[in-house]
PASEDREN-217489 format. One line per 8 residues: number of its first residue (from 1); for each residue x, y, z of N, C-alpha, C. Coordinates in steps of 0.001 Angstrom, whole numbers, plus 500000, padded with zeros to 6 digits. Atoms other than C-alpha are relative to their C-alpha. Layout:
BEGIN
NUM	X Y Z X Y Z X Y Z; ...
END
This chain:
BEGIN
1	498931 500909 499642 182198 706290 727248 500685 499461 498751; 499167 500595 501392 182652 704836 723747 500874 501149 499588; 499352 498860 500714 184027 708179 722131 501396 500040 500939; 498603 499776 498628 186790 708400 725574 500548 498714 498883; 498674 501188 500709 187820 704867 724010 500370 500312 498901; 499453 500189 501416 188067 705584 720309 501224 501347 500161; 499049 499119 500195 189805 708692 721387 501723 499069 500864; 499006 500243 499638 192275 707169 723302 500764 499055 499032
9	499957 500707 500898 192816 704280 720988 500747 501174 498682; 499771 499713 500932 193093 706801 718264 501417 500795 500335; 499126 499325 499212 195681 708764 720622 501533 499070 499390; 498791 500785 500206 198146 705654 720048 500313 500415 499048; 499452 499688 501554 198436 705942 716194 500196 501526 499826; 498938 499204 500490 199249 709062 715919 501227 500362 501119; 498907 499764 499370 201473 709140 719064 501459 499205 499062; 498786 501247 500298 203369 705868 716963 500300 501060 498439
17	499686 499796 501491 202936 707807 713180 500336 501766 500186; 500134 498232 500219 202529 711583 713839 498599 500679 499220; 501459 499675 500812 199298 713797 712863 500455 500249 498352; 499622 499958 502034 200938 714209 709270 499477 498606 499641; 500049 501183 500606 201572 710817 708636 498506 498778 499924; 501393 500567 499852 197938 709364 709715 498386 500312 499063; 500696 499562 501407 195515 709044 707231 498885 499054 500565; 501368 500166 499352 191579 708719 708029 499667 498583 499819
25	500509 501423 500659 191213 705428 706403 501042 499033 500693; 499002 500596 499136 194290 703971 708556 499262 500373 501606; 500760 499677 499104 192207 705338 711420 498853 499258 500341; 501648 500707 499980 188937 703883 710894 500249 498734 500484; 499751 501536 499120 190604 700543 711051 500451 499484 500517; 499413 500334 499000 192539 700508 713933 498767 500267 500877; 501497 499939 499262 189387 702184 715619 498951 498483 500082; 500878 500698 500059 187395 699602 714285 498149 500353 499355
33	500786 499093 500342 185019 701913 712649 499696 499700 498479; 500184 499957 500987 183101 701910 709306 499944 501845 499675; 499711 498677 500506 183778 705521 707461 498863 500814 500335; 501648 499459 499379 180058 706390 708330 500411 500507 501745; 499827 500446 498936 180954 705123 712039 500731 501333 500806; 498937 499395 500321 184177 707317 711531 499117 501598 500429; 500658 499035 499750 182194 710600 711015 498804 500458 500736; 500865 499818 499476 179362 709986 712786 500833 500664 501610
41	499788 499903 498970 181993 710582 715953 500885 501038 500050; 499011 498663 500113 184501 713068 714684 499256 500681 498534; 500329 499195 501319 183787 715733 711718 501334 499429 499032; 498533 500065 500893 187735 715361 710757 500892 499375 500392; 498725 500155 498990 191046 714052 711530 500437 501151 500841; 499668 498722 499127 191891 717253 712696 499141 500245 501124; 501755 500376 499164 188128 716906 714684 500984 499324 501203; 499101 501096 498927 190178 713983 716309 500428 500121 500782
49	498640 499430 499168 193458 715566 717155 499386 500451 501220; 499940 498631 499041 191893 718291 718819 499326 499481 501155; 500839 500204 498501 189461 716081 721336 501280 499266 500781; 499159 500964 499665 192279 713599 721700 501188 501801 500670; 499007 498710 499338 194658 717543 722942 499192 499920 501453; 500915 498933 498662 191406 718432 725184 499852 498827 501265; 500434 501359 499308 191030 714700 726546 501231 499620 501010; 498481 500597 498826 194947 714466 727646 499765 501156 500965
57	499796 498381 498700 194647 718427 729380 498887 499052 500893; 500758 500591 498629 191495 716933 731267 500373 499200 500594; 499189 501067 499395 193027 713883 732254 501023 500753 501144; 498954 499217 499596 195874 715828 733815 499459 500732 500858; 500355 499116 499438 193924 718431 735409 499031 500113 500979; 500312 500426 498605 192162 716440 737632 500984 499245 501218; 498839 499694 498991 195464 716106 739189 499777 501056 501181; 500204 498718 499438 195367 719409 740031 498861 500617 500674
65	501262 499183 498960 191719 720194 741102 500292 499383 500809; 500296 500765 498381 192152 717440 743694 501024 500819 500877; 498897 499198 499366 195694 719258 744998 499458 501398 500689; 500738 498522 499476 193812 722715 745040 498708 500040 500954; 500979 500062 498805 191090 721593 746924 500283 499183 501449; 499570 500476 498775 193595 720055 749522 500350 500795 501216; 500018 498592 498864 193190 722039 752934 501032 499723 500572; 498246 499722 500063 197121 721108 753399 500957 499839 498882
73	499116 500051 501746 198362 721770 750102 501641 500835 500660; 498215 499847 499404 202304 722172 751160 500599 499962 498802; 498781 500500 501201 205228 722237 748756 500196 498732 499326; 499750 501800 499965 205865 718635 749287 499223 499544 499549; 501500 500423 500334 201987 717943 748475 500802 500238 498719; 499888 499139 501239 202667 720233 745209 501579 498985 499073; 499096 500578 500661 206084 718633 744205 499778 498196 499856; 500280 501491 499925 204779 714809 744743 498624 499957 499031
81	500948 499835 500839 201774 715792 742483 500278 500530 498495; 499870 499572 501476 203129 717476 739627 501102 499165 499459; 499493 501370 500516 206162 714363 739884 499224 499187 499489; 501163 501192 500329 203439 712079 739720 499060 500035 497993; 500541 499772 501549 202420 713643 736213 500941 499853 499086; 498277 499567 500809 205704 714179 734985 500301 497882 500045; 499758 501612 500643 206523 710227 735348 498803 499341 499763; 500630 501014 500843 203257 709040 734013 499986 500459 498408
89	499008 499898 501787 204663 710627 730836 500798 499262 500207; 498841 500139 500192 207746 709350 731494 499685 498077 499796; 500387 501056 499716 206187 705894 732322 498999 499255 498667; 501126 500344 501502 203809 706018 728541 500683 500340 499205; 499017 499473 501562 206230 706104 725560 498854 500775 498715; 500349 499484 500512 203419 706594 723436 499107 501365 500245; 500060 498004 499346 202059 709558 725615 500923 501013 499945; 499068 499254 499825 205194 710973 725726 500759 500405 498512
97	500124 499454 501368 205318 710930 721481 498818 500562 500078; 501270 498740 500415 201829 712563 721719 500475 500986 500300; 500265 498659 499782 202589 715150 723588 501456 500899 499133; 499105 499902 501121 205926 715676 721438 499165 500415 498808; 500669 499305 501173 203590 715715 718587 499110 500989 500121; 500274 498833 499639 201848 718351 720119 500252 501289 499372; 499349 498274 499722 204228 720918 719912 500793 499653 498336; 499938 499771 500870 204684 719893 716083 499980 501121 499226
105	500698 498660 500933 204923 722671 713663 499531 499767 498732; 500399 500207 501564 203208 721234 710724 498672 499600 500335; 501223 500329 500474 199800 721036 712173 498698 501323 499772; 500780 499234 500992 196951 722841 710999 499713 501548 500633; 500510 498832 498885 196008 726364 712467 498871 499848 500657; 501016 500450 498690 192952 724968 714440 500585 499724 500848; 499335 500842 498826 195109 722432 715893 500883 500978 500952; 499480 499551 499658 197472 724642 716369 499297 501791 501776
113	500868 499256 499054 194941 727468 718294 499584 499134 500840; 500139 500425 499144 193423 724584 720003 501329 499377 501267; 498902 500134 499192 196926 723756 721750 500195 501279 500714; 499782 498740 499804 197403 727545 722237 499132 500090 501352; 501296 499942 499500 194044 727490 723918 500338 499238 501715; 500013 500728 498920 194581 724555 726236 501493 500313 501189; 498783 499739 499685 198426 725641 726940 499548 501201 500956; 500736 499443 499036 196448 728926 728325 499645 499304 501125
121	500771 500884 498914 194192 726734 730571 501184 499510 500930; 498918 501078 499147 197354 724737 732118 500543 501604 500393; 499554 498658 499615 198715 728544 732809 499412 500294 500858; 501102 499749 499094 195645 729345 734695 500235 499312 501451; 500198 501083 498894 195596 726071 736748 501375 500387 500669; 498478 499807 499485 199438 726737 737385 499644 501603 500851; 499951 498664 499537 198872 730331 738185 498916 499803 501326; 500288 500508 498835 196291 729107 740610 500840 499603 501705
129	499214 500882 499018 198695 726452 742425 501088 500993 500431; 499034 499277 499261 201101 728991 742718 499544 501100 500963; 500366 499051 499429 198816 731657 744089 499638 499625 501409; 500795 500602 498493 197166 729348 746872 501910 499476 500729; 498652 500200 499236 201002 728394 747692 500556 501146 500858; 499561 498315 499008 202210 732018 748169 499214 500373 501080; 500774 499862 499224 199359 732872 750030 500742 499194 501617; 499585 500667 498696 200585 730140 752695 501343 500370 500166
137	499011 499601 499768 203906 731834 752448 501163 498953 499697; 499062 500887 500438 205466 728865 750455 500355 499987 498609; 499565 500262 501043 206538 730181 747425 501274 500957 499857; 499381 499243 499788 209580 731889 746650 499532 500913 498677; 500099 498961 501090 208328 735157 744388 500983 500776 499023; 498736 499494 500502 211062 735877 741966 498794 500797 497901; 500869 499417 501407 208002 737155 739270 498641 500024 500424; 500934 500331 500074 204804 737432 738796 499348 498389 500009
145	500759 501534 500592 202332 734332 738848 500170 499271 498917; 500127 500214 501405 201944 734159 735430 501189 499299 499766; 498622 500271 501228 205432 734503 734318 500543 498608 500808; 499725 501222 499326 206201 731604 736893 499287 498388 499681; 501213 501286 501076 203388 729214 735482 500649 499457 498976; 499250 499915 501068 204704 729974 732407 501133 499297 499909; 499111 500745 499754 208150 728605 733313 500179 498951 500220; 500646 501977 499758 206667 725603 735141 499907 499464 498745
153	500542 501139 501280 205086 724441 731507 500938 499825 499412; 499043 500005 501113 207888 725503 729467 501199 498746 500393; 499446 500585 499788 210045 723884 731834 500189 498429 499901; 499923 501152 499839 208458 720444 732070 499869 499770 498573; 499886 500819 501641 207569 719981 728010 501741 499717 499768; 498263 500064 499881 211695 720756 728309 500218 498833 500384; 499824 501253 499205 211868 717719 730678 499814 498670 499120; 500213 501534 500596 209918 715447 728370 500479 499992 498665
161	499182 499636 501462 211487 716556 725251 501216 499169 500328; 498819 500691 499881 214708 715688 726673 500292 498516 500793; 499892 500781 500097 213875 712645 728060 499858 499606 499171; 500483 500721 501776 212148 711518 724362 501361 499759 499323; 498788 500694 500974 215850 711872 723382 500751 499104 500652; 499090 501110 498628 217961 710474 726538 499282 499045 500298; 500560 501402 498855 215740 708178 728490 500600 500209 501426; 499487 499566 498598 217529 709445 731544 499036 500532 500233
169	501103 499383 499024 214589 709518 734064 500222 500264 501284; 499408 499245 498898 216852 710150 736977 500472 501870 499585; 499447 498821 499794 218340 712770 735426 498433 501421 499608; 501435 499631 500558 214414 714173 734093 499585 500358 501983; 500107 500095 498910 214096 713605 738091 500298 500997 500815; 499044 499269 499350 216965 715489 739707 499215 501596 499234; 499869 499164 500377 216186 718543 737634 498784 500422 499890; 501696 499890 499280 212405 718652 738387 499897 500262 501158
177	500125 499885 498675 212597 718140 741496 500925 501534 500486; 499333 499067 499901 215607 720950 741561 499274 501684 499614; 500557 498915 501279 213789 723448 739169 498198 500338 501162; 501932 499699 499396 209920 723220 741696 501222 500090 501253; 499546 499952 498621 212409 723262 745256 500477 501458 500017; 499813 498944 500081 213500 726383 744061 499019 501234 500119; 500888 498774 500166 210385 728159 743394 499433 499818 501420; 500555 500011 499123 208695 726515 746079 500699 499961 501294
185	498786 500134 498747 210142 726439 750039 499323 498890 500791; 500365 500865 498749 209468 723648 752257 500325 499968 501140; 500038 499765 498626 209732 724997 755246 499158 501172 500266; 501102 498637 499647 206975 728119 754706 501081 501636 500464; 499258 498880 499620 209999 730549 755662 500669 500622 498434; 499013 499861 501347 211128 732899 752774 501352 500599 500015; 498343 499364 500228 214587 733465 751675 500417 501552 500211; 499362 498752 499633 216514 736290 752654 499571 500915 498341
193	500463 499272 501491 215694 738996 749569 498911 499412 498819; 501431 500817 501128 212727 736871 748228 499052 501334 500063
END
């Protein structure tokens, strides 16, 4: 339980500075940590980053097991669940600079594989949600699984990117909601040439 807090805690400062700018000894004492304290819980800063990457995907992804294990998982289910993620970014400024700093290109090649890694995983879970959808005859198939997953993620980091610059969370809204009504059908009937 302690380690969940220091990670989250430690989550803020670099959502506010960036993993460049954060320096171990600026760490320790926002943590509250003696340098011993410090390593006794991470190996590195980079140690850090990477639980503080694996700690937000889990968080998140018990979204999703609960959705997939819903025995009326519908469109509507599916689009009110992956909103619901999408504005508690939109709703955490400094979540919404983490995950921005995320997709940094100046961090280390661990970090960088461990993002790779977890970005997989969220592919999976997606490729899942879309598979148990089709199945019920509520998705519209314009690709493979994959490459549709794929789109989903790309699409929403897109979303929070461009809110991080606008702040328009209607318009973050409209175009979410537009962008999942498309793939998915809420009415179980598919489109003419789907």
């Amino acid at each position: 339980m302690k380690r969940d807090i220091l990670i989250e805690k430690a989550a803020v400062i670099f959502a506010r500075k960036g993993y460049s700018a954060c320096g171990v000894q600026e760490l320790i004492g926002h943590l509250g940590l003696s340098k011993g304290g410090f390593y006794w819980h991470f190996a590195s800063k980079e140690d850090l980053y990477r639980e503080i990457c694996r700690f937000q995907c889990r968080r998140h992804r018990e979204m999703f097991d609960a959705l997939l294990a819903n025995d009326r998982l519908d469109s509507e289910t599916a689009l009110a669940t992956t909103r619901q993620m999408l504005d508690w970014f939109l709703d955490r400024p400094d979540e919404l600079r983490l995950i921005m700093d995320f997709h940094h290109e100046s961090h280390t090649a661990a970090i960088r594989e461990e993002l790779g890694r977890l970005d997989r995983d969220w592919i999976r879970i997606l490729v899942n949600l879309i598979e148990a959808l089709a199945a019920k005859g509520l998705v519209c198939q314009a690709g493979p699984s994959e490459a549709l997953a794929r789109q989903c993620l790309v699409f929403f980091h897109g979303l929070l990117l461009l809110y991080g610059a606008q702040g328009d969370k209607d318009a973050v809204h409209e175009a979410w909601d537009m962008f999942l009504r498309r793939l998915f059908l809420s009415d179980g009937i598919r489109r003419e040439g789907a």
